[in-house]
C-alpha positions as CSV (number, residue, x, y, z in Angstrom):
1,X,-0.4,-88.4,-9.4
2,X,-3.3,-86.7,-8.5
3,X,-2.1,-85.5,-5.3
4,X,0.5,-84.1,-7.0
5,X,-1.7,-82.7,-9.6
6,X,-3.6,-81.0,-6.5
7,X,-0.6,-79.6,-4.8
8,X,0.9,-77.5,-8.0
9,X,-2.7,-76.3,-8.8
10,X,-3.0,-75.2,-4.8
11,X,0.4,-73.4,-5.8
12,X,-0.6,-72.1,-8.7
13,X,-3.9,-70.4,-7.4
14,X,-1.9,-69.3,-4.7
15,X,0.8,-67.8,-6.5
16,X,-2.0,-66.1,-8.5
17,X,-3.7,-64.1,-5.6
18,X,-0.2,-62.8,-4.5
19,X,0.3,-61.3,-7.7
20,X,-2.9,-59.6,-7.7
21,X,-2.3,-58.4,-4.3
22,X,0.8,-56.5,-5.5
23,X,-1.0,-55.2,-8.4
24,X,-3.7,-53.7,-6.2
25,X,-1.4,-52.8,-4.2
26,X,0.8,-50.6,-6.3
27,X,-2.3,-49.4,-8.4
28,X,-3.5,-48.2,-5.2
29,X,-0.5,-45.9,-4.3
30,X,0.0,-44.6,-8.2
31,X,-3.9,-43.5,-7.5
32,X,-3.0,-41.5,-4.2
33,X,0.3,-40.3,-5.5
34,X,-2.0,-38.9,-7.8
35,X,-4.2,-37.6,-6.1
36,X,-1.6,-35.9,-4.0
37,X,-0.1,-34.2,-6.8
38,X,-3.6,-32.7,-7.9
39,X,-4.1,-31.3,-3.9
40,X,-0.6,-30.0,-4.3
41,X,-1.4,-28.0,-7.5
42,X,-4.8,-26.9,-6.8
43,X,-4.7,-25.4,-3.0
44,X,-3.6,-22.8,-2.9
45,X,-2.1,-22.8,0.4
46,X,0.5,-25.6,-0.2
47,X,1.4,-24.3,-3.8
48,X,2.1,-20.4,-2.6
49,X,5.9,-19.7,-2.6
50,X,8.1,-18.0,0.0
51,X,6.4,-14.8,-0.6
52,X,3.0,-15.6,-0.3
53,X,1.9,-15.6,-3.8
54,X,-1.4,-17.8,-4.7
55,X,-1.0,-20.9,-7.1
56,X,-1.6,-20.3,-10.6
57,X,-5.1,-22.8,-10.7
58,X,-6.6,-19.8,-9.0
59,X,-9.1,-17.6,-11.2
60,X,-8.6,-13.5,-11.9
61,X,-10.8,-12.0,-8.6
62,X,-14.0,-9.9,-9.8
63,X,-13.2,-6.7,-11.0
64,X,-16.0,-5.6,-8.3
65,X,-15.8,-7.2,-5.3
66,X,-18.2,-9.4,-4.4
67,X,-18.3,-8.6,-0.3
68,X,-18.3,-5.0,-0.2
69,X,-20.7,-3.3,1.8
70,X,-20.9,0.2,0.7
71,X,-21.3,2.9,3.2
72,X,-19.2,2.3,6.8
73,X,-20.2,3.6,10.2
74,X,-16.4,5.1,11.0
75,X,-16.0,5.6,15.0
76,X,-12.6,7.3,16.3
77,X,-14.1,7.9,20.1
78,X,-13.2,4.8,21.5
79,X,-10.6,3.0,23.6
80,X,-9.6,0.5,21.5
81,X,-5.8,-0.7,21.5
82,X,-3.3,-2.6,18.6
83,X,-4.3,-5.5,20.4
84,X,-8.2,-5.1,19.7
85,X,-7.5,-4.8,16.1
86,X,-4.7,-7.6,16.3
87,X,-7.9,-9.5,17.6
88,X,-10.2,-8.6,15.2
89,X,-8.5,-8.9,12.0
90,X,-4.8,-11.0,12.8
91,X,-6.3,-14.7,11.8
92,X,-6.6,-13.3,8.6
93,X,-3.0,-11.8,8.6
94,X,0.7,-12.5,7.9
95,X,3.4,-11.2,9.5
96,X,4.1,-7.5,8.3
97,X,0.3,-6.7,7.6
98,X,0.6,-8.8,4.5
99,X,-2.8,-10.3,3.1
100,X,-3.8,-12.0,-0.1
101,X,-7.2,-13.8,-1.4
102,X,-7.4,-17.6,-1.0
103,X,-10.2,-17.8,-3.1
104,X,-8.9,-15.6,-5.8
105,X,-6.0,-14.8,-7.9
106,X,-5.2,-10.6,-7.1
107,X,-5.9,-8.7,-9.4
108,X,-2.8,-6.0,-8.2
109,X,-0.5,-6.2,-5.5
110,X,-1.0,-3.1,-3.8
111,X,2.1,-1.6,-0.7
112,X,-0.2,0.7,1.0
113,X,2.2,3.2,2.3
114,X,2.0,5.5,5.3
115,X,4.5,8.3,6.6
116,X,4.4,8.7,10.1
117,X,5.7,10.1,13.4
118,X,3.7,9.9,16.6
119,X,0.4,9.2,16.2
120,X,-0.2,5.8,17.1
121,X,-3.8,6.9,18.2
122,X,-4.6,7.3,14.7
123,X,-2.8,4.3,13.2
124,X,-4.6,2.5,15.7
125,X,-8.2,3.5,13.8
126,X,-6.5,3.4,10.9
127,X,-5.2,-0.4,10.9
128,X,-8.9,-1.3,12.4
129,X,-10.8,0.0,9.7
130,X,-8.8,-0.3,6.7
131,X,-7.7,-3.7,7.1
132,X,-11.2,-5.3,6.8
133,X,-11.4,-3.3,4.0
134,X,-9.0,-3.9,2.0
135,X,-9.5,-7.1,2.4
136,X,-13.1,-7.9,1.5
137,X,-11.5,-5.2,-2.3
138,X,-9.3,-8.5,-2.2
139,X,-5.5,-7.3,-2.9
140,X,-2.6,-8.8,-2.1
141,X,-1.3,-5.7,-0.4
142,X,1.3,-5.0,2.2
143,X,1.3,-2.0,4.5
144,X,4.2,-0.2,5.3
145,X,4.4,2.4,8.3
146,X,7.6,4.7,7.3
147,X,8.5,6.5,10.7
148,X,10.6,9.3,10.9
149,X,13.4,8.9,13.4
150,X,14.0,12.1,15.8
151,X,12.6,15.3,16.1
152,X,13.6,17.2,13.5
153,X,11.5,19.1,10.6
154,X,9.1,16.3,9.4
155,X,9.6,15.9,5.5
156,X,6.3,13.6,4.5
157,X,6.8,13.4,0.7
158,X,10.7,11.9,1.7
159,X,8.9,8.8,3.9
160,X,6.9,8.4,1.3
161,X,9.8,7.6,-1.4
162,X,11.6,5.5,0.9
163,X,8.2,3.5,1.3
164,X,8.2,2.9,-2.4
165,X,11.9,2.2,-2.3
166,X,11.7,-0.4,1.1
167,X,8.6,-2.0,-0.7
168,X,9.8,-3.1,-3.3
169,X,12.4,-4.3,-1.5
170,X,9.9,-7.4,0.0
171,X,8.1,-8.5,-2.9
172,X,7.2,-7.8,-6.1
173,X,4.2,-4.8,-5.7
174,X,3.1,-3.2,-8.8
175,X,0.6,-0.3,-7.4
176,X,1.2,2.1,-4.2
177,X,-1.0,3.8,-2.2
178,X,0.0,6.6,0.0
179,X,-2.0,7.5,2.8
180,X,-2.0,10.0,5.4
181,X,-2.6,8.4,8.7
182,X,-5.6,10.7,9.9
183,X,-7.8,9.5,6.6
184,X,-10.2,6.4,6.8
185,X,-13.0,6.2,3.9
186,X,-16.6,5.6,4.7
187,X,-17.0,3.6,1.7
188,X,-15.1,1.0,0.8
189,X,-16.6,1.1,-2.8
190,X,-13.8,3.5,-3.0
191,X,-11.2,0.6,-4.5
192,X,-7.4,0.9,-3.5
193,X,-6.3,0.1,-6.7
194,X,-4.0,1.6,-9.6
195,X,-5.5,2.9,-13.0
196,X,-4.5,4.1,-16.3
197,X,-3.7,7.1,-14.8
198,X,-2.4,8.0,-10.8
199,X,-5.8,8.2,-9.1
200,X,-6.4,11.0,-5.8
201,X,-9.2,8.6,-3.6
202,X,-9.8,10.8,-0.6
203,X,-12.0,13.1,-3.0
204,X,-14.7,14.1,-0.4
205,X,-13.2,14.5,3.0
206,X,-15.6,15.5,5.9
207,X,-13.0,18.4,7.0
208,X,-14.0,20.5,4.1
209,X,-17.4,19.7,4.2
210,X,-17.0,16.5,1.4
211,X,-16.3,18.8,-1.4
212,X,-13.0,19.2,-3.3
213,X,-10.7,22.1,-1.9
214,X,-9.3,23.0,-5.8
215,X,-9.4,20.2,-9.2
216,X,-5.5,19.9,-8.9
217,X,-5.1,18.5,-5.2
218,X,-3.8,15.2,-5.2
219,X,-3.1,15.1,-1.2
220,X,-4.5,13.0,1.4
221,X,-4.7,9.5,-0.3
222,X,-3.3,8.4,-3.7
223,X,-2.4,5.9,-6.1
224,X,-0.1,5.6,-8.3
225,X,1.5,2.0,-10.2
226,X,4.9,2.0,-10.2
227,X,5.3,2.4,-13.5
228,X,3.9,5.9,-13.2
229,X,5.8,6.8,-10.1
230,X,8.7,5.9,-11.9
231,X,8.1,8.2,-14.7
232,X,7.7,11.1,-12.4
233,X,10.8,10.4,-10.8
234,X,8.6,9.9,-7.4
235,X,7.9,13.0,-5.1
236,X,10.3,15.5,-4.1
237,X,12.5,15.3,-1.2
238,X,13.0,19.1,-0.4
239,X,9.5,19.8,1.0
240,X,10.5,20.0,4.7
241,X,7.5,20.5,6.7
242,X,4.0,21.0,6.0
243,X,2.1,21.4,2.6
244,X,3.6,21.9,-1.1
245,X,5.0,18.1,-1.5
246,X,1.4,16.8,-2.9
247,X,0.8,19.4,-5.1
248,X,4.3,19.3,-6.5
249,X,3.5,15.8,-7.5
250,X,0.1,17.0,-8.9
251,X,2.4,19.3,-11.4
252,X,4.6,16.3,-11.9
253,X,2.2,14.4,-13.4
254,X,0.6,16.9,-15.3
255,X,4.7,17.5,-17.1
256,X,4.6,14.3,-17.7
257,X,1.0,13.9,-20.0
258,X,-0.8,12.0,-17.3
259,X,-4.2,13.1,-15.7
260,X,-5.3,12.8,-12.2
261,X,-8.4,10.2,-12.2
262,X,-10.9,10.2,-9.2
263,X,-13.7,8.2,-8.0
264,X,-17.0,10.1,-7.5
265,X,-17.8,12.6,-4.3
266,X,-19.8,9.9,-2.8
267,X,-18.1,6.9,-3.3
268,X,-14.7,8.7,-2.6
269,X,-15.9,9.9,0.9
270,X,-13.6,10.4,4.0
271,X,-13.4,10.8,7.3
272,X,-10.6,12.5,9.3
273,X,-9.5,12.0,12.6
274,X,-9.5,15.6,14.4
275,X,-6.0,16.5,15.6
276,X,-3.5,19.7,16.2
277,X,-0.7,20.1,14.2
278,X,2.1,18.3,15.0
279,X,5.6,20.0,16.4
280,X,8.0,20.1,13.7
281,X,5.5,20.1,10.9
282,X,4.9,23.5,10.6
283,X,4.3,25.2,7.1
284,X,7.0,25.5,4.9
285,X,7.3,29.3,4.2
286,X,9.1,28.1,0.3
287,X,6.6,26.1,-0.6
288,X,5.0,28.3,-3.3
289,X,8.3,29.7,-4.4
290,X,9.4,26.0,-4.6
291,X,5.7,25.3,-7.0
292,X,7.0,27.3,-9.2
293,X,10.5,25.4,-9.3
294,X,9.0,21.6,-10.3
295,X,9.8,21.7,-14.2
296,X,13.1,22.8,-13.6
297,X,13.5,20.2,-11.0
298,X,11.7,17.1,-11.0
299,X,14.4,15.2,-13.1
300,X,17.1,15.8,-10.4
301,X,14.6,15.9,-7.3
302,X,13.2,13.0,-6.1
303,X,14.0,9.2,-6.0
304,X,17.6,9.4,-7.8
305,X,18.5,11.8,-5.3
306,X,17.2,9.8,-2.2
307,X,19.4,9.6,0.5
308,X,18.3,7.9,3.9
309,X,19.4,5.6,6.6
310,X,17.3,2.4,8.1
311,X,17.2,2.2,11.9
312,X,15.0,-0.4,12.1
313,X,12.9,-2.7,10.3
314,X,10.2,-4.2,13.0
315,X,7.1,-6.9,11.8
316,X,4.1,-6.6,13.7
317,X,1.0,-8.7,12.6
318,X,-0.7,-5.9,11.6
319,X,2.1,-3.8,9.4
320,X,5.4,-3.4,8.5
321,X,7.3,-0.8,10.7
322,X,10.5,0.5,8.6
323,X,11.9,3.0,11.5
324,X,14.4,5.9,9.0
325,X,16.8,8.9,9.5
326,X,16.1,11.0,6.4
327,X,18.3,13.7,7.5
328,X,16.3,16.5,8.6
329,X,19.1,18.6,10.1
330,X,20.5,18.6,6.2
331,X,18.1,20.8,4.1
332,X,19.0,22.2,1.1
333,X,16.7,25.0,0.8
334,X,16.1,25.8,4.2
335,X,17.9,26.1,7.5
336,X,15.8,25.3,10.6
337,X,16.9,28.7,12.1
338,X,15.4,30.4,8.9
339,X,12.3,28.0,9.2
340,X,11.3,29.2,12.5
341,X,12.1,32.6,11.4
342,X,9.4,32.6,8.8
343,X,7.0,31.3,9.9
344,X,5.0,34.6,11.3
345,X,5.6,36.0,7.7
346,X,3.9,32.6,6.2
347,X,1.2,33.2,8.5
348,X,-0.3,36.4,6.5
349,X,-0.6,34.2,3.6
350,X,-1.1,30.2,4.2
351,X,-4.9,31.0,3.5
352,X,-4.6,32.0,-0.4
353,X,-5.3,29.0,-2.4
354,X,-2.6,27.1,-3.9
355,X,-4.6,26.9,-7.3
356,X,-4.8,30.7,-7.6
357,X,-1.2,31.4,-7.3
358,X,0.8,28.5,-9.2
359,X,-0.6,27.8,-12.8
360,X,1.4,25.5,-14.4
361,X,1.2,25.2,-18.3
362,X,1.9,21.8,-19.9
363,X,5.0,21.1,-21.4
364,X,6.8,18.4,-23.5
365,X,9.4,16.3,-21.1
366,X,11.2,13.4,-21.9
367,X,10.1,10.3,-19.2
368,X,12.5,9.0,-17.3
């Protein structure tokens, strides 16, 4: 009897510390399952979708920049290659010069947009100056290098549209900075962000001795959200070679009830990279005729009448290459014959001030 008694309490006791293993056992793997699911929704690595975009636990970044360092010693006299600055900034990088905050939620998400043709000197500087930059302003920004395909007249305002267009294309951006590749600030106080209204950054360049050339100019490097590029139906696509396209936008935006905002002559400093004109870029000899044209015009000239071709689209590390045919043998206003025809009569007046000679008054325009 007692032996008996002995053996079902052995049993017993038994049976009880194989139950309590299981229940360990599965209380143990609810915890880490737990824990898992917490890691999954707080990093922000494992929670960013297809596109790149930070989980929502992140917090708004600063509205100033906790890294920036002011004033920039800009070099352009060097020997450095893509592959220097793929070296000193790619860890940071996606693929297509894509780059967003870990520590931060964005506050925009910025397509910084270049038009281009030959002058991979410059976007060499460019990429290994502004990159860092814009980096330690932490956006979730893009950059887009629009080349023109061929040799025919260069039409910068066009590449820029199609940047806007092609963008947009990749992910959702909501501010876009166009840049000329020859500009690299010396401050990087100077943020590369949208405002409330577009905003001309490249106020102080060293070329005209860091003072600004007349209070309309809005060329070099700007900003605008899309929202506002929208509503000026984007830039026109008739300038064909150089000058006119950035003050036609100026105009634009002035039709339209907007202002141009600016940061101050120090903080919006620039440097530019010393060059020749390039072939096929020379002045238009219409551009101040066409000035005087933008009212009538903007609502039919510009990104509903954009026509292009894509001949490549090629991802480096550092950028987003978007190779286009935009038609330069096709111009509406101007044969190429009659360009090169007028340009020695363009010459006896290219130095009169754009500001002096187009005035535009204000008037009341329906957005688009």
């Amino acid at each position: 009897m007692l032996k008996t008694f002995f053996s079902l309490l052995v049993c017993l006791a038994a049976f009880s510390l194989v139950c309590f293993a299981l229940f360990l056992f599965y209380s143990e793997n609810r915890k880490l399952f737990s824990i898992a699911s917490l890691n999954r929704e707080t990093n922000p690595e494992e929670s960013a979708g297809p596109t790149g975009r930070p989980g929502k636990s992140l917090d708004p970044c600063a509205d100033v920049p906790p890294n920036l360092q002011g004033v920039l010693q800009v070099e352009f006299r060097t020997n450095r290659t893509l592959q220097d600055v793929r070296n000193h900034v790619g860890p940071f990088l996606q693929q297509g010069g894509r780059y967003r905050p870990t520590s931060c939620r964005a506050k925009q998400k910025v397509a910084v947009i270049i038009p281009f043709r030959n002058r991979y000197e410059h976007l060499t500087h460019w990429l290994y100056y502004l990159h860092p930059v814009l980096m330690r302003q932490q956006l979730d920004y893009g950059v887009y290098v629009i080349n023109q395909d061929g040799d025919g007249v260069f039409n910068r305002a066009k590449l820029m549209n199609i940047g806007f267009v092609e963008a947009l294309k990749e992910y959702d951006y909501d501010c876009f900075v166009f840049s000329d590749v020859d500009l690299v600030p010396i401050d990087d106080r100077n943020l590369y962000r949208c405002s409330d209204h577009p905003r001309h950054l490249s106020v102080a360049v060293d070329k005209f001795n860091f003072i600004l050339p007349y209070a309309t100019i809005f060329g070099g490097v700007s900003a605008l959200s899309e929202q506002q590029f929208l509503k000026v139906n984007g830039f026109s696509n008739t300038f064909w070679g150089w000058g006119g396209e950035d003050d036609d936008m100026s105009q634009r935006i002035s039709y339209r009830r907007m202002f141009i905002s600016r940061p101050d002559s120090v903080t919006g400093r620039y440097k530019m990279i010393k060059h020749k004109r390039d072939s096929h870029n020379d002045p238009n000899p219409r551009r101040i005729q066409k000035l005087r044209e933008t009212y009538s015009n903007m609502d039919k000239d510009g990104l509903n009448s954009l026509n292009y071709t894509v001949r490549e689209i090629r991802k480096d590390l550092l950028y987003t290459f978007v190779t286009v045919d935009v038609q330069a043998d096709v111009d509406p206003d101007v044969s190429v014959s009659e360009f090169n025809q007028s340009k020695s009569q363009f010459k006896t007046s290219r130095t009169k001030n754009v500001s002096n000679l187009v005035s535009p008054a204000i008037h009341n325009s329906k957005a688009l």
